[in-house]
N, C-alpha and C positions, 0 to 999 in steps of 0.2 A: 327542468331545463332553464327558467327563468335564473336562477341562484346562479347557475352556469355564465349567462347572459350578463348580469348585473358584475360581476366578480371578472368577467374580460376573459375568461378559461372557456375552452374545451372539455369536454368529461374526455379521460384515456379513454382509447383504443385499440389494444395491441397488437403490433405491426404493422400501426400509423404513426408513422412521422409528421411532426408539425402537433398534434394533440397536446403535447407537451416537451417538447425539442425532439431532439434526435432520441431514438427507444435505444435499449441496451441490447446487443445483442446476443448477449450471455445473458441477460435477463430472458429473453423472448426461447432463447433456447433451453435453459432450466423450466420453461413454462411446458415446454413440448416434449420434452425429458421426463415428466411427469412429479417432480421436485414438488415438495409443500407447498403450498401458497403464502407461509412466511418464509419461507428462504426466498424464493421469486419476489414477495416485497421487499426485503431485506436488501437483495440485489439491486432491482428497481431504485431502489431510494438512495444506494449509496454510489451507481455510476451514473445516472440518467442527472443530465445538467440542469433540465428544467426551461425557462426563457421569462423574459423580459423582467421584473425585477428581482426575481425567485432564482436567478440562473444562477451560479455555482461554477469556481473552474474548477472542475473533478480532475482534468486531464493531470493539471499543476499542482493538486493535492497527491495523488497517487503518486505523479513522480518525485516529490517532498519526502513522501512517507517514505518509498522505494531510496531512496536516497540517504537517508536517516541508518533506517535498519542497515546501510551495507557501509556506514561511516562509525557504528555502533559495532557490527560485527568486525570489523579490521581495528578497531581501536581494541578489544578482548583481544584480538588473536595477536597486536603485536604487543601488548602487555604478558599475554602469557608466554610468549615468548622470547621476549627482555627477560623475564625472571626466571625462565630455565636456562638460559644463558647467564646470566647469573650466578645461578645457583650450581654450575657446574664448571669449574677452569679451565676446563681441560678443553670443552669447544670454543674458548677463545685463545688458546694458546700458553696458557699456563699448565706445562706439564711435570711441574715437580710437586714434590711434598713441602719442601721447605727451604726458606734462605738461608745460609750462611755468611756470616763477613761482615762486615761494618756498612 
């Protein structure tokens, strides 16, 4: 407990807030779910913020990440979609075989 003391922390305590910010509560529920004790770490460490110089904005990372993956997926889905458009005349209005005429 002295290590605890000297270092300004709390040891956790799950399903205490303030030990170490706010708990997760998808961590705390994977805990009682009966989930391994590395996926509940795993969770723990990747939503729980932490506090004072340790804190983390999780919130603004997750919605970064979340925002990424759905600016990544729309940028595939209008490229594959340019080049079947593309690749076919006939859905943009070109519906012949061939020109004639000067």
């Amino acid at each position: 407990m002295t290590a605890w003391r000297q270092a300004g922390e709390r040891p956790y305590r799950p399903g205490i807030t303030g030990a170490t910010g706010t708990t997760s509560t998808l961590a705390d529920t994977a805990a009682r779910a009966g989930l391994p004790p590395t996926s509940v770490a795993g969770l723990r460490m990747a939503l729980e913020q932490g506090r004072g110089p340790r804190a983390v904005p999780v919130r603004a990372s997750l919605v970064g990440v979340t925002a990424g993956i759905i600016a990544l997926t729309a940028a595939v889905t209008f490229g594959t979609s340019l080049d079947r458009l593309l690749a076919t005349p006939r859905l943009y209005g070109w519906n012949f075989d061939a020109a004639t005429g000067s």
